[in-house]
C-alpha positions in Angstrom: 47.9 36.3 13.4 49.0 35.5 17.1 51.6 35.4 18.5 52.7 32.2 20.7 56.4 32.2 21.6 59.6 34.3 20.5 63.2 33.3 20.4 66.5 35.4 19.4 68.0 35.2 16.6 67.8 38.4 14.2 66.3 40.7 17.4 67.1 41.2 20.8 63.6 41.4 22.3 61.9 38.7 24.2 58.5 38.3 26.4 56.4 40.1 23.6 53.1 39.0 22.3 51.8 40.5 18.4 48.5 40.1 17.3 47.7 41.4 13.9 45.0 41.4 11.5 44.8 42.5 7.7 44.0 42.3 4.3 45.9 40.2 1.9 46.5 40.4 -2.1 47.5 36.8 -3.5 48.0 36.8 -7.7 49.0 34.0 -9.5 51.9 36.0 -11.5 54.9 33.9 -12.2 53.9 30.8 -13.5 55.7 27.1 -11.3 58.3 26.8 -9.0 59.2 23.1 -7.7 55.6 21.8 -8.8 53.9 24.3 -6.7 51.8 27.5 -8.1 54.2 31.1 -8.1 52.2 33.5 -6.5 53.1 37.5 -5.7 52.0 38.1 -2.4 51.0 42.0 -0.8 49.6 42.6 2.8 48.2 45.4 4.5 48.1 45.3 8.2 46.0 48.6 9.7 45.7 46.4 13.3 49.3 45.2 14.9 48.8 45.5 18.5 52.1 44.4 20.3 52.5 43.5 24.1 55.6 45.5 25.2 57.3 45.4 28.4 56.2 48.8 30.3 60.3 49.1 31.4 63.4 47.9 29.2 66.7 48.3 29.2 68.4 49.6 25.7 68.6 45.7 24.7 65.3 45.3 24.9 65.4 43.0 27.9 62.4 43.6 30.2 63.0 45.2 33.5 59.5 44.7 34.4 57.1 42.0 34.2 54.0 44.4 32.9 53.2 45.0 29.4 51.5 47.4 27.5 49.7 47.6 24.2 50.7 49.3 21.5 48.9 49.9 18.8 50.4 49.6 15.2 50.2 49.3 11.4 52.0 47.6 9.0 52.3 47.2 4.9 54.4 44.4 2.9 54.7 45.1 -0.4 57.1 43.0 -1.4 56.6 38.7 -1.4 55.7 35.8 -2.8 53.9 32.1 -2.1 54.1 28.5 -3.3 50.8 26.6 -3.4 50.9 22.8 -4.1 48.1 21.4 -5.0 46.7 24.7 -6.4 43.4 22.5 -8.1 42.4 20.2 -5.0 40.4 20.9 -2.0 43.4 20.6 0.1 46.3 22.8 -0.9 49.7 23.0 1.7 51.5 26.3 0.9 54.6 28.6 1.9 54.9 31.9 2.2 57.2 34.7 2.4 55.9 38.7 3.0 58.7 41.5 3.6 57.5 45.1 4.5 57.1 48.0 7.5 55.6 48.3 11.1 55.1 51.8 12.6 54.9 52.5 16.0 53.5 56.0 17.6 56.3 55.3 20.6 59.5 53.6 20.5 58.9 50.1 21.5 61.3 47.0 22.4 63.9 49.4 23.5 64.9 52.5 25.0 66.8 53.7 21.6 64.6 51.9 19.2 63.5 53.5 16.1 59.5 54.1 15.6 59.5 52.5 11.8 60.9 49.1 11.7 61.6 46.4 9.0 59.5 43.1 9.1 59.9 39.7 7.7 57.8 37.0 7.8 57.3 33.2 6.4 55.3 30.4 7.2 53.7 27.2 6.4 50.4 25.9 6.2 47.3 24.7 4.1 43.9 26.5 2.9 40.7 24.2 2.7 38.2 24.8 0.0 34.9 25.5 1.2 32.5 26.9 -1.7 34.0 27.5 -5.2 34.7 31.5 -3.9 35.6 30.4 -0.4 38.4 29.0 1.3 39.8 28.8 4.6 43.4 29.2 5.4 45.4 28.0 8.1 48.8 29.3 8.8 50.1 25.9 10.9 53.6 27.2 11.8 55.0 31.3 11.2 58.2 33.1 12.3 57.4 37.2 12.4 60.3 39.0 12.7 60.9 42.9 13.0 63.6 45.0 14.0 65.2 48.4 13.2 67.8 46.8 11.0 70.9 48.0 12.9 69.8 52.3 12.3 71.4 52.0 16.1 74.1 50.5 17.6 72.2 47.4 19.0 69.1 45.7 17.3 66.0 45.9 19.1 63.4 43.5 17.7 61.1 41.0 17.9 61.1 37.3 16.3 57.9 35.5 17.4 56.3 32.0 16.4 53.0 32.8 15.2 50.1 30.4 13.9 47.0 32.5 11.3 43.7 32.3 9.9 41.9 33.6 7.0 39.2 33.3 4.6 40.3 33.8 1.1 37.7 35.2 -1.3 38.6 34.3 -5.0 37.7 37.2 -7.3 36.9 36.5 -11.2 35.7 33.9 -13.3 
């Protein structure tokens, strides 16, 4: 995933960039939901590398325009996705993931916490291309993770993002 614009609306952080890259579980589990296949969705993210500004104030506005990485990981346990089209070679999907990010450092903000809360959706469409293969493409995201109000203000982070994957279908 990349990162290519933020906004606030759950968070108070702005001029960040995430990048992240991970593993992710997909089982068809609970049958139909508005014509589209009900799928339980898990991700593991052992590479979230987020551009943070090197100097912020407790808001998590930036008091300087240079960033630094810092390096990451994130699990979500918890989601779900609708696939349309679930037979065809050209299936449009949504998806909703909820889960953690760790940090090493606080980051966003001086009184941040160093485990954080994360939410994302998004829409897009996976491509068949062999009967095992497809290709995913994650058109339009919203990332989102803060530290849920543990202090007084809510450093965070909501980012647009767009994705890409290869999705590997196991069994007969």
């Amino acid at each position: 995933m990349v990162s290519y614009g933020n906004y606030k609306i759950l968070a108070s952080g702005h001029d960040c960039k995430l990048y992240t890259a991970g593993v992710e579980y997909d089982r068809h589990s609970w049958g139909r939901l508005l014509g589209a296949r009900f799928d339980y969705v898990a991700e593991v993210l052992p590479v979230v590398i987020l551009m943070d500004p090197t100097v912020a104030d407790q808001w998590g506005n930036p008091k300087s325009p240079n960033l630094k990485a810092v390096h990451g990981l994130g699990a979500s346990p918890l989601g779900f996705r609708m696939m349309w089209r679930s037979d065809k070679a050209l299936k449009p999907y949504l998806l909703v993931k909820g889960g953690l990010l760790a940090f090493p450092i606080k980051v966003i903000a001086t009184n941040a916490s160093y485990v954080n809360i994360s939410f994302q959706s998004g829409i897009g469409v996976q491509q068949r291309i062999t009967k095992r293969l497809d290709l995913r493409l994650g058109l339009f995201g919203d990332f989102h993770f803060s530290d849920a109000f543990v202090v007084p203000v809510n450093p965070g982070l909501d980012v647009m993002n767009a994705s890409m994957g290869i999705s590997y279908h196991f069994g007969s």
